[in-house]
C-alpha positions, 0 to 999 in steps of 0.5 A, a space after each residue: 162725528 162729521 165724517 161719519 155723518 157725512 158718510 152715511 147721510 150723504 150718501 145714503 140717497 146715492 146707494 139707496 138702491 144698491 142698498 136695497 138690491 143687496 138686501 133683496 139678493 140676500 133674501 132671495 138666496 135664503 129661500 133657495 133650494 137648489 144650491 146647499 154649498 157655501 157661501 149659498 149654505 151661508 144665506 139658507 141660515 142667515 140671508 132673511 136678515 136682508 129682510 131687516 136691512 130692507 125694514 131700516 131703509 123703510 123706515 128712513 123712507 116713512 119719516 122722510 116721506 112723512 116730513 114733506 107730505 101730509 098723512 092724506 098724501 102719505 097714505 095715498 102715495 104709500 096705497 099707489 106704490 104697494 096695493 096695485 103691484 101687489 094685486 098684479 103680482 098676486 093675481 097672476 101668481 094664483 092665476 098661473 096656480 089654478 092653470 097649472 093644477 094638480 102637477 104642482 099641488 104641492 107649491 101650497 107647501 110653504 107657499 100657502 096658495 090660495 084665494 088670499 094670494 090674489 092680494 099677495 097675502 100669502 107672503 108675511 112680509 105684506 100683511 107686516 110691511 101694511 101694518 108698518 105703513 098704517 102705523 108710521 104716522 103714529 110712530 113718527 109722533 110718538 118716536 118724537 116725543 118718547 124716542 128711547 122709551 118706545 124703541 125699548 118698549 117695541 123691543 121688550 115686545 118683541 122679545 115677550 112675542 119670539 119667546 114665547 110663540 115662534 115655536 107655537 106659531 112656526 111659519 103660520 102667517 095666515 092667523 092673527 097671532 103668527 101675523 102679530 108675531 112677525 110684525 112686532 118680531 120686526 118692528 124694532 128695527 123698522 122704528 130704529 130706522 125711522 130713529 136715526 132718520 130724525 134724530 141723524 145729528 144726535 145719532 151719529 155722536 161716537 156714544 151711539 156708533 160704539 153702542 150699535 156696534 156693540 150690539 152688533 158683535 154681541 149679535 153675532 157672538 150669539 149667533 156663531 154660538 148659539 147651535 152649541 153654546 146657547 139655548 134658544 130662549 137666550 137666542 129668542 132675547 138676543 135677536 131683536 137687538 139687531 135692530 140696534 146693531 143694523 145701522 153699522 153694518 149699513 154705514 160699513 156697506 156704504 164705506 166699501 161701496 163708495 169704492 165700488 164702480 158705477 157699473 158694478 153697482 148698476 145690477 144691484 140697482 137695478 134689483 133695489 128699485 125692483 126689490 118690492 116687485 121681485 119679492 112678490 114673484 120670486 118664491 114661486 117661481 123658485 118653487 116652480 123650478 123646483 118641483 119641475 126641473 130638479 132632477 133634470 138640470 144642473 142646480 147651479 144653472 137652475 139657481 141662475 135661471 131662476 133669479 135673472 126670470 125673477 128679475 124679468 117677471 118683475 121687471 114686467 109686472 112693474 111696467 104692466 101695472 104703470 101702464 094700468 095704472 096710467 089709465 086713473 089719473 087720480 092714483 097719481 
């Protein structure tokens, strides 16, 4: 129990970011389009999961932060690191919108341009991670006191919302059910996050390493069989569990990565503590690209482009708004 905790305790602050970058790549990969080959193929059907292995690690952060800050300081610091950089980004996103026009009309495809991406709400992962934040204080006293009932509860939960609306509500984030929908669909696993944070000495018995694991393997038998096997109501259930399952594949990243160079990991790095900026810029210039250069440029060097420009964007919209926000002491 020692080793293992060891293992992913202590090292967990190490690759944080690595961690971080790895889950960001993953999800900029499932929302490609231009390469349909594998391993791309591969993250085109299962690459939003980085989207749950960048809640886990959310999750670890919110109980961290709550432990050293009151709810004021919590919510101040949470305000500085999402509502400025959120605004930039959404703003010079829709900006770029309106002065393109009408050659890229169809970016609303999928994207859901408007007034509302100014504050970056055209993307789900903004309006769930919010409700994340406002809730993390309440989540914390209530995961101290009832630990085990209220994770099962959040995935009972969310196992009712994916049964019986995700095919209702589709990819439509922009009403309060499909909101409702994707938030509670991922607040297992943002609690289980913040679970192993607090409870780390019980967590890391052979009991809870075996039952994560399990959860995992019965997680990925699901998905393997799934498109012939089994029906998507069975699916609908299965799916929330990763929320147990996660901690094992992040204590199995951070096994290999600690056999990994330095300056291999740098790069991903890189991309972690960048991860929230490239988020917010790298589905429109994916879909830019797209619908401008897809008949005109070989599609591996297209993807290539347009993942190191997304780096950049956000490398730039990160020290614009540092610079901005520089100006109003009282943010920091």
């Amino acid at each position: 129990m020692n080793g293992f905790k060891a293992l992913f305790f202590d090292n967990f602050s190490r690759y944080r970011s690595v961690l971080m970058g790895i889950a960001m790549l993953s999800i900029m990969l499932s929302h490609q389009r231009f390469v349909h080959v594998f391993p791309f193929n591969v993250f085109e059907s299962y690459g939003h999961w980085g989207v749950d292995i960048f809640l886990f690690l959310s999750g670890m952060g919110m109980v961290r932060s709550l432990a050293t800050h009151s709810v004021s300081e919590f919510y101040h610091r949470r305000f500085n690191r999402l509502v400025p950089i959120c605004v930039f980004c959404g703003a010079l996103k829709y900006l770029l919108y309106l002065l393109i026009g009408s050659p890229i009309e169809n970016l609303k495809v999928g994207l859901n341009i408007g007034p509302w991406s100014v504050f970056s709400l055209d993307l789900w992962f903004i309006h769930s991670i919010v409700i994340y934040y406002l809730l993390s204080p309440l989540l914390y006293r209530i995961l101290k006191s009832l630990p085990v009932s209220a994770l099962s509860l959040s995935i009972l939960c969310a196992i009712i919302m994916h049964y019986f609306f995700a095919d209702a509500v589709g990819f439509d984030w922009l009403n309060p059910l499909g909101i409702m929908l994707y938030t509670v669909d991922r607040l297992p696993v943002f609690m289980m996050g913040m679970l192993v944070t607090m409870y780390e000495e019980k967590v890391m018995g052979s009991h809870f390493v075996l039952s994560a694991g399990a959860f995992l393997t019965v997680l990925v038998v699901s998905v393997l069989l799934k498109t012939h096997l089994i029906p998507q109501g069975f699916y609908a259930v299965v799916y929330p569990l990763l929320a147990l399952g996660i901690f094992s594949v992040l204590a199995g990243l951070i096994a290999l990565l600690l056999h990994v160079s330095s300056r291999v990991l740098a790069p991903f790095g890189f991309v972690g503590k960048h991860s929230l900026e490239i988020y917010l810029v790298h589905e429109f210039i994916f879909a830019s690209f797209l619908l401008t250069m897809y008949t005109k440029c070989n599609h591996a060097l297209l993807l290539t482009v347009t993942i190191l420009l997304s780096f950049l964007v956000a490398w730039c919209c990160r020290r614009c708004t540092d610079k901005i926000m520089s100006f109003f002491p009282y943010t920091h």
